[in-house]
KOLKOL-556670 format. One record per residue (C-alpha): residue in three letters; x, y, z; residue number from 1. Coordinates in Angstrom, 2 decimals, decimal comma, always signed. Each point is the difference from the previous one (the first is absolute). Layout:
NODE  residu       xx       yy       zz  num
NODE     ALA        X        Y        Z  NUM
...
//
This chain:
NODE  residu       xx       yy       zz  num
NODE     UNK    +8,03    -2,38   +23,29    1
NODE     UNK    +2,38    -1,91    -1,95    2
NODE     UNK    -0,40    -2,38    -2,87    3
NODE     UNK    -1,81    -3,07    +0,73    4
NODE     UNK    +1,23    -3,82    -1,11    5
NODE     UNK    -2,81    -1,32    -2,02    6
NODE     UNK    -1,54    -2,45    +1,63    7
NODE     UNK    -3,37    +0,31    +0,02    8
NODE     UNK    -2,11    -3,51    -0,51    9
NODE     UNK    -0,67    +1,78    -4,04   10
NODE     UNK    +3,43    +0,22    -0,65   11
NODE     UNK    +1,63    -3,24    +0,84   12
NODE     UNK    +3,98    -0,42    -0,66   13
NODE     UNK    +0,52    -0,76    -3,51   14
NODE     UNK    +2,36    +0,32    -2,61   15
NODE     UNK    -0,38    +2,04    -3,03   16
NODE     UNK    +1,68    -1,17    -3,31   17
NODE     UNK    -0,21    +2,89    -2,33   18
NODE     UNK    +3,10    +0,85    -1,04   19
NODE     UNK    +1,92    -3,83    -0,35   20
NODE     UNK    +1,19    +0,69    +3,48   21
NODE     UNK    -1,96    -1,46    +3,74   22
NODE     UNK    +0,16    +3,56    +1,36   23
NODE     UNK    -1,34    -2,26    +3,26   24
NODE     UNK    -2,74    +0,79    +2,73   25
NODE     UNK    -1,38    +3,34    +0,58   26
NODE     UNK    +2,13    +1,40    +1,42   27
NODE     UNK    +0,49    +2,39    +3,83   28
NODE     UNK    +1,59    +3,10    -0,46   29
NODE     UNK    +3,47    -1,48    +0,95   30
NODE     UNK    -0,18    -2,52    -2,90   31
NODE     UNK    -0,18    +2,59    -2,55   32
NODE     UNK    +2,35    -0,93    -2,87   33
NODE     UNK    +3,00    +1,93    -0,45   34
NODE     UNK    +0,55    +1,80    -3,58   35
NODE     UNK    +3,17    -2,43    -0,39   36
NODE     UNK    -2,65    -3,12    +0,77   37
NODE     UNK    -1,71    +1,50    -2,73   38
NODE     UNK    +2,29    +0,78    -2,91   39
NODE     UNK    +1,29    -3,69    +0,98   40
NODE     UNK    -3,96    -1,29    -0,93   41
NODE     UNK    +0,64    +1,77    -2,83   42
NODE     UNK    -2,56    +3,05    +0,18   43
NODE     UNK    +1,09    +3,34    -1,33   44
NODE     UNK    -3,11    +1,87    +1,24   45
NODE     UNK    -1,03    +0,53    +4,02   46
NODE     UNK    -2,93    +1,91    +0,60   47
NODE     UNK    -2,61    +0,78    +2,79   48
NODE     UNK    -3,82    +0,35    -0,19   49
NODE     UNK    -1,86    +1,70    +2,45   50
NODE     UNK    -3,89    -0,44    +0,31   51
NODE     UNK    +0,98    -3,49    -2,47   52
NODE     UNK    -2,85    -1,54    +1,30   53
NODE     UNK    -2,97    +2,13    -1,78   54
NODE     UNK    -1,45    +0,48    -3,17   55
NODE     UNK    +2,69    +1,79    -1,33   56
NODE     UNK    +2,86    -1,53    +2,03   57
NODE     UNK    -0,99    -3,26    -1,72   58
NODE     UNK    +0,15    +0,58    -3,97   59
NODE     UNK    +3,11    +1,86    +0,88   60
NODE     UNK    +1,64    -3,33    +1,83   61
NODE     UNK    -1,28    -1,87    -2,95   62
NODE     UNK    +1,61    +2,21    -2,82   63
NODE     UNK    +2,77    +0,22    +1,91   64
NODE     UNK    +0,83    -3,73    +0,57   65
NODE     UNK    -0,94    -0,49    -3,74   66
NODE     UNK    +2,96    +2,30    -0,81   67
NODE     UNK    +2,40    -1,93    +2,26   68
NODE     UNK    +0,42    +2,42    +2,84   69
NODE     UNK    +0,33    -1,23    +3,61   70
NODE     UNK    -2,83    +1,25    +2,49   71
NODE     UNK    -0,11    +0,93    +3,90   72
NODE     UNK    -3,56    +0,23    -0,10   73
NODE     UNK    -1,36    +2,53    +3,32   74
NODE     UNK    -3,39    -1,19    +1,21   75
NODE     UNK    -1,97    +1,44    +3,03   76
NODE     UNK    -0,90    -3,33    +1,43   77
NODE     UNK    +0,90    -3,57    +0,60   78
NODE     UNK    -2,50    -1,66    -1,87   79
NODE     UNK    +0,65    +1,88    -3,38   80
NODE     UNK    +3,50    -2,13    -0,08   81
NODE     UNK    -1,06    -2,94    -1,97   82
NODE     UNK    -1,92    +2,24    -2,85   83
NODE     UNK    +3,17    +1,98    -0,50   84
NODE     UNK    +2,08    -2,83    -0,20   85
NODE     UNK    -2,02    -2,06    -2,21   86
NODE     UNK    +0,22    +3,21    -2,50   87
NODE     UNK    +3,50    -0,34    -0,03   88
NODE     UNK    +1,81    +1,97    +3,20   89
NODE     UNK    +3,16    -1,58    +0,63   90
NODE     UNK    -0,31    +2,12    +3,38   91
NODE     UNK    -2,92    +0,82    +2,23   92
NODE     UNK    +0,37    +3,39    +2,85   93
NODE     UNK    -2,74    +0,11    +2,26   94
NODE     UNK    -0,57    +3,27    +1,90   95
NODE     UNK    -1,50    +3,78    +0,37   96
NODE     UNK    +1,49    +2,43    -3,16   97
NODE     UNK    -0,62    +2,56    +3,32   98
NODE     UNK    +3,07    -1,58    +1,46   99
NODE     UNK    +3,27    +0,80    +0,00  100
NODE     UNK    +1,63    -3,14    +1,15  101
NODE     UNK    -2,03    -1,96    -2,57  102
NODE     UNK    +1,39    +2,04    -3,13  103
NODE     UNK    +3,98    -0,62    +1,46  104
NODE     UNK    -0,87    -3,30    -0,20  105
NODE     UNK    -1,99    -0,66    -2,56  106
NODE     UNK    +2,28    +2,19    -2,32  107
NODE     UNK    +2,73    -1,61    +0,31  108
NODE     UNK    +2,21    -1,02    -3,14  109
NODE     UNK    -2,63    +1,46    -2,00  110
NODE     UNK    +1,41    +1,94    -2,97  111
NODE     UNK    -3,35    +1,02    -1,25  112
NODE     UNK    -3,44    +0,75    +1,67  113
NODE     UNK    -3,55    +0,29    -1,49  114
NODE     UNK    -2,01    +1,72    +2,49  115
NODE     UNK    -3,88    -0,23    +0,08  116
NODE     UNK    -1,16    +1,84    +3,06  117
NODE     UNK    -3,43    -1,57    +1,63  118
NODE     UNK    -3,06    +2,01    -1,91  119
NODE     UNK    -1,23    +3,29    +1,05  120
NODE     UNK    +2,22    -0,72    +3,54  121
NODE     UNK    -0,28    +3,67    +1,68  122
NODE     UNK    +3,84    -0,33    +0,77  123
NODE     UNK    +1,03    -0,84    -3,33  124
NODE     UNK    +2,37    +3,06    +0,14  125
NODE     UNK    +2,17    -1,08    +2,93  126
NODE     UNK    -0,41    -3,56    -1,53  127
NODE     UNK    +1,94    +1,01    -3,20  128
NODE     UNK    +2,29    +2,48    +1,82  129
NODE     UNK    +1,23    -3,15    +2,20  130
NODE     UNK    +0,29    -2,12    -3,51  131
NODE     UNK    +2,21    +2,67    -0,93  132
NODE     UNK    +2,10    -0,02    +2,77  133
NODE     UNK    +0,20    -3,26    +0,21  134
NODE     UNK    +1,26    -0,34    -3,27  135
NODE     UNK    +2,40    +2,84    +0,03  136
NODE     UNK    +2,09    -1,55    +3,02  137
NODE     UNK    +0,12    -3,26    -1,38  138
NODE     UNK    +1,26    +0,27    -3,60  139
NODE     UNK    -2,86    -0,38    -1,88  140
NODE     UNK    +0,41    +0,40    -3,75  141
NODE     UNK    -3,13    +0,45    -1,31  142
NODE     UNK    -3,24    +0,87    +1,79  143
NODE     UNK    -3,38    -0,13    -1,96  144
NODE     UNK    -3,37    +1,72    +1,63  145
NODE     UNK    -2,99    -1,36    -0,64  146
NODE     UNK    -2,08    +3,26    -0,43  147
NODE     UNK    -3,91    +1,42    -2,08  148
NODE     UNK    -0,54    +1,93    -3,00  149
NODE     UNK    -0,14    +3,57    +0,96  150
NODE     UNK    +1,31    +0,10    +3,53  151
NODE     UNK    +0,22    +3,89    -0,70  152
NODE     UNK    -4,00    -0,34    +1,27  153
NODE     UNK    -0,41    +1,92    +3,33  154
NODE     UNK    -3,46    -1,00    -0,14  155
NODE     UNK    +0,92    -3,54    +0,85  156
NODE     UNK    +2,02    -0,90    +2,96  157
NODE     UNK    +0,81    -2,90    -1,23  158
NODE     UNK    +1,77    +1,31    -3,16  159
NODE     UNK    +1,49    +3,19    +1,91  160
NODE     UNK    +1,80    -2,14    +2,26  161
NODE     UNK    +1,70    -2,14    -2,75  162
NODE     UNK    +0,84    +3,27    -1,50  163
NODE     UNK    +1,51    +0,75    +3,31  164
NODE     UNK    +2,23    -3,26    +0,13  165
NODE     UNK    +0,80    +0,62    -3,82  166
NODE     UNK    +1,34    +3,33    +0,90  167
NODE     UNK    +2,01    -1,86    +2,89  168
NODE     UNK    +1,38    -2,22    -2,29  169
NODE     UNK    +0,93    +3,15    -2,62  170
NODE     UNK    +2,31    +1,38    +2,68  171
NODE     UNK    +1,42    -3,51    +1,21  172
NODE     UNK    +2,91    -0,75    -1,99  173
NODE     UNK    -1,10    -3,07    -0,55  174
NODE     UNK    -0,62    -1,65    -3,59  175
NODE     UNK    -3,43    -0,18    -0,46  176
NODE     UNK    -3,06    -0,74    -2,35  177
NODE     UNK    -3,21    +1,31    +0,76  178
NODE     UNK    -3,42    -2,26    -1,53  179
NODE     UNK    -3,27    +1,70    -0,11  180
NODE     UNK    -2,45    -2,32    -1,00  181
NODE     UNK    -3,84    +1,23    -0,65  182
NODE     UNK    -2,80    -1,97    +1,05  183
NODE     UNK    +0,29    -3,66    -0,07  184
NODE     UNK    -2,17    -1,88    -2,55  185
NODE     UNK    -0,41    -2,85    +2,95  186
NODE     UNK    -1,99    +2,63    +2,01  187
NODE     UNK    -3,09    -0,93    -1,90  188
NODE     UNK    +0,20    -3,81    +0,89  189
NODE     UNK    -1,51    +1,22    +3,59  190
NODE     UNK    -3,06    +0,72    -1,27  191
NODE     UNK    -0,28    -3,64    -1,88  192
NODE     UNK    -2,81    -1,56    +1,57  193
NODE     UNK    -2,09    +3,21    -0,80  194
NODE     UNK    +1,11    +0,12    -3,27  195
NODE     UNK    -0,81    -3,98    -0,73  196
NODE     UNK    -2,74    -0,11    +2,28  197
NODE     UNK    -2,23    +2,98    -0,39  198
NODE     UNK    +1,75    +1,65    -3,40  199
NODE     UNK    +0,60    +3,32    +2,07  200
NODE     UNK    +3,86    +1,54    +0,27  201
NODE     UNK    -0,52    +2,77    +2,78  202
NODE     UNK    +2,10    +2,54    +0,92  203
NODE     UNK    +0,30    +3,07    +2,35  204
NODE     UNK    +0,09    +2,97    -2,82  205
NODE     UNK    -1,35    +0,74    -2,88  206
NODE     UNK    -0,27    -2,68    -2,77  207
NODE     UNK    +1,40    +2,78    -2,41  208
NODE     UNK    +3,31    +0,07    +2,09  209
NODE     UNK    +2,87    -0,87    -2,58  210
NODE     UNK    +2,90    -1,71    +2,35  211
NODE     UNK    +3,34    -0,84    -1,09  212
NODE     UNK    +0,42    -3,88    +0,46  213
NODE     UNK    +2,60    -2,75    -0,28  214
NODE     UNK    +0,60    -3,78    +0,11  215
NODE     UNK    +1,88    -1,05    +3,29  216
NODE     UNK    +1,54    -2,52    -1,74  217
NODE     UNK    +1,49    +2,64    -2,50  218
NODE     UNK    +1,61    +2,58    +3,08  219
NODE     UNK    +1,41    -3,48    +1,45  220
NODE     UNK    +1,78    -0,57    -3,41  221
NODE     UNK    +1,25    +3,30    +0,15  222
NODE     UNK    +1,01    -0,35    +3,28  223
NODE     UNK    +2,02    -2,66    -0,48  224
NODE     UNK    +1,62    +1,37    -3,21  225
NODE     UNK    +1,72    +3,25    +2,09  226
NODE     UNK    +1,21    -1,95    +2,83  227
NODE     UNK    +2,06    -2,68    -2,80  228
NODE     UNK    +0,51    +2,07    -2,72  229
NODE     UNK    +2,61    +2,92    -0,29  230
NODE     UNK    -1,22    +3,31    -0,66  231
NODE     UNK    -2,85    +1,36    +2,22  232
NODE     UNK    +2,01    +1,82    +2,90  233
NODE     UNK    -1,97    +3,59    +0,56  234
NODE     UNK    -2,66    -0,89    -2,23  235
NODE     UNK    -3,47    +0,44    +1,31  236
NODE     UNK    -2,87    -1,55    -2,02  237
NODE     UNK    -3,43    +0,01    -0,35  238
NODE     UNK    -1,53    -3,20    -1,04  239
NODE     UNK    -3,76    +0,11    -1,66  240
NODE     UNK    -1,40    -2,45    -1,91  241
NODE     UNK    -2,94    +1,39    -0,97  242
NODE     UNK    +0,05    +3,81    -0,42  243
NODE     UNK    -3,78    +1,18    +1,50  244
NODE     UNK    -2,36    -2,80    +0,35  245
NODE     UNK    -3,67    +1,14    +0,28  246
NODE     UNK    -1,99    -2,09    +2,51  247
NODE     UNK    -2,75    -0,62    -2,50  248
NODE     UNK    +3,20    -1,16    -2,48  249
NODE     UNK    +0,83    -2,17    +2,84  250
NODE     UNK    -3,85    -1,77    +0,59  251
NODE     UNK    +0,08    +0,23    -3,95  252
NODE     UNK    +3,07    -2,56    -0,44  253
NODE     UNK    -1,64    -1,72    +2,96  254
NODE     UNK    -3,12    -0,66    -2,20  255
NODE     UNK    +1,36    -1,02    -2,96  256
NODE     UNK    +2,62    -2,93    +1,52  257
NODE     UNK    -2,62    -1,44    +2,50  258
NODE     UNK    -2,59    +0,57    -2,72  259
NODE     UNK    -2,51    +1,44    +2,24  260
NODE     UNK    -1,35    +3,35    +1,17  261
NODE     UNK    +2,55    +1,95    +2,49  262
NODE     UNK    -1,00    +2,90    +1,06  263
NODE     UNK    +2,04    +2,96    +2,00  264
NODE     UNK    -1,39    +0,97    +2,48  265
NODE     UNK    +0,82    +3,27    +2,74  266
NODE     UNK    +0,21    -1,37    +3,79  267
NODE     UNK    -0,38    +3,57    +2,20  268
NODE     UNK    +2,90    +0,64    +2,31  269
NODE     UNK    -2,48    +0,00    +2,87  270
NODE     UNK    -0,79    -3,97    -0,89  271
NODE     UNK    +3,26    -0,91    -1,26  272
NODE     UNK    +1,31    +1,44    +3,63  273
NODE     UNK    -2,81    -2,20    +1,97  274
NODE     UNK    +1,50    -3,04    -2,53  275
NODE     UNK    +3,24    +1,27    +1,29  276
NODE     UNK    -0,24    -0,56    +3,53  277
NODE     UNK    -1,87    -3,22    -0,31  278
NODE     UNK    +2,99    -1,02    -1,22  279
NODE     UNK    +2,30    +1,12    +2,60  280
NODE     UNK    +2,15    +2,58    -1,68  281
NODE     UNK    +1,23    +2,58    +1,92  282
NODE     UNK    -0,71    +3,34    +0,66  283
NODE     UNK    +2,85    +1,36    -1,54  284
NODE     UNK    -0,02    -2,41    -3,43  285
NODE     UNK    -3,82    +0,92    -0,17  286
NODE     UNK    +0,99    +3,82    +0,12  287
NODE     UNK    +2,43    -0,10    -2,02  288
NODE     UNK    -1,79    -2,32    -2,84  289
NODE     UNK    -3,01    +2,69    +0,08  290
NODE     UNK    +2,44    +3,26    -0,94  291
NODE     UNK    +1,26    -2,71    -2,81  292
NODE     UNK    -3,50    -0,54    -1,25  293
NODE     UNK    -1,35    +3,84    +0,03  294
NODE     UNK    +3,71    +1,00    -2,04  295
NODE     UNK    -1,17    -2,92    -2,64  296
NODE     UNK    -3,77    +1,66    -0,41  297
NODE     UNK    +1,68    +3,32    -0,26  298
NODE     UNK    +3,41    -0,56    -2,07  299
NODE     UNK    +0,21    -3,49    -0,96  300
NODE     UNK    +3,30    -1,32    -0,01  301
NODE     UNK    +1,93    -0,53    -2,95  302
NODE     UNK    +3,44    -0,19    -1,98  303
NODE     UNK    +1,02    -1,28    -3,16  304
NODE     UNK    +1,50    -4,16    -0,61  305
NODE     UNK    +3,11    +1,25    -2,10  306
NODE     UNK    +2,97    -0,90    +3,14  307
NODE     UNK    -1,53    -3,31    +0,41  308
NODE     UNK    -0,11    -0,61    -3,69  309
NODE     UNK    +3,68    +0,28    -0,16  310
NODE     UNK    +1,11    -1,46    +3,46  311
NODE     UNK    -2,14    -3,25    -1,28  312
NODE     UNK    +1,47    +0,40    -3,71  313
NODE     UNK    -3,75    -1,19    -0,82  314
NODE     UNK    -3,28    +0,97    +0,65  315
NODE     UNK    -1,66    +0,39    +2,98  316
NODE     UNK    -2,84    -2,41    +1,12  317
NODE     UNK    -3,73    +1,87    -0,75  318
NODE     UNK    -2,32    -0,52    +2,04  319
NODE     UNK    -1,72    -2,27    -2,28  320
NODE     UNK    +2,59    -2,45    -0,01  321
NODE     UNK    +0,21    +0,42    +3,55  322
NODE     UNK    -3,92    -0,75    +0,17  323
NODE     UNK    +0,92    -3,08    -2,42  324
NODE     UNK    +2,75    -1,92    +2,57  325
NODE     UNK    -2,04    +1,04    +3,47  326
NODE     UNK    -3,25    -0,56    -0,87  327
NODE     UNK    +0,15    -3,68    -1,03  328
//
């Protein structure tokens, strides 16, 4: 497979106007602009986003065209073009992260690359170990993975194998900077209609689990900072907003912005699973969600806010202010 023009009915040809420059259509892979064509438009900064279309993908475009930067954004499909571009990408790559031929096009003229790999993907391994390569043949100057908190825990696949790509990355040459965010605040706003609705904030593990958590909006600020601002080659951080968060805490600040009873709640792993599947989420995710959930009721998972503090030069955003702006 190669990478696809966009031209799905969702992502009609327009032209994007975010850096006082008509980039022009989106583009096929032959149109990409050249890194002459773009120090001509005047941009100093060329970076790719993989996964660009989801929840984190997003608030990192957004920070990132805030701070001036230009942006091939990588989405999966066709009809994720036109969110992308309204966010700000000046370029859209459509295509498998799986596939060779899509990275040696899509990366090319990048200088920089922000890789998010699709969550809990069982390959994510040889995902980030073709990222690598990819940007080790063509010149890449900076490459910034998009990692967890704790990826040192065997317990969870999903951590282990960023740790796995992380070690990769160690032994790469390459300049890097590793993010590992904790939980994102915005995980709660799933449960919203069961919050507002029947005052009840359920989870699958104890309510007495303390969890690390962070605002979304906060890692995206970060993000954005290390690609445009000298000084974060080899640095590997761990971003938490909120050091260990209690679940009771959580229904707690709940209670007192929507100024009714919320009450936590434990969901069994035998009826979160059935809610699971009704959903359609795969065997593997499912799995590998359930190890997550019995290492939080044994362990918790926590670290302390102090790198984020500094990368932000500010605080942090709490959860209550988080609560505050989301639950309007």
């Amino acid at each position: 497979m190669s990478a696809k023009p966009c031209n799905s009915p969702s992502c009609p040809s327009v032209y994007v106007n975010t850096i006082s420059a008509q980039i022009g259509p989106i583009f096929t892979p032959n149109d990409l602009l050249t890194r002459e064509n773009w120090s001509n438009l005047g941009v100093w900064q060329l970076i790719l986003l993989t996964g660009a279309a989801g929840k984190t993908g997003r608030a990192v475009l957004q920070a990132l065209v805030q701070e001036g930067a230009a942006v091939r954004a990588w989405v999966r499909r066709g009809t994720q073009c036109l969110e992308v571009q309204q966010l700000g990408a000046q370029e859209v790559v459509v295509g498998d992260v799986e596939e060779t031929a899509v990275w040696q096009q899509a990366i090319t003229n990048m200088q920089s690359i922000y890789h998010i790999c699709p969550n809990m993907h069982p390959r994510e391994v040889e995902i980030g170990q073709l990222a690598i390569a990819m940007a080790q043949q063509n010149g890449v100057s900076h490459f910034v993975y998009h990692s967890v908190l704790h990826p040192q825990t065997e317990a969870m696949p999903h951590h282990w194998h960023k740790l796995r790509v992380e070690e990769a990355i160690l032994t790469s040459g390459l300049p890097f900077t590793i993010l590992q965010p904790a939980a994102y605040m915005q995980n709660v706003l799933a449960s919203r209609r069961l919050i507002e609705d029947e005052g009840i904030f359920r989870v699958p593990y104890p309510i007495s689990t303390r969890l690390s958590l962070v605002d979304l909006q906060d890692v995206a600020e970060v993000a954005a900072k290390v690609l445009t601002e000298p000084g974060h080659e080899r640095a590997i951080y761990e971003l938490v907003g909120e050091g260990g968060v209690a679940q009771t805490a959580v229904s707690t600040t709940l209670s007192n912005h929507l100024k009714r009873p919320v009450h936590a709640e434990e969901l069994s792993l035998p009826a979160w699973k059935e809610q699971a599947l009704a959903i359609g989420l795969g065997d593997y995710q499912i799995e590998t969600l359930l190890k997550m959930f019995r290492y939080y009721a044994q362990f918790g998972f926590m670290s302390n806010n102090n790198t984020l503090r500094w990368l932000l030069q500010r605080e942090p955003t709490s959860f209550t202010s988080f609560v505050k702006r989301a639950f309007v």
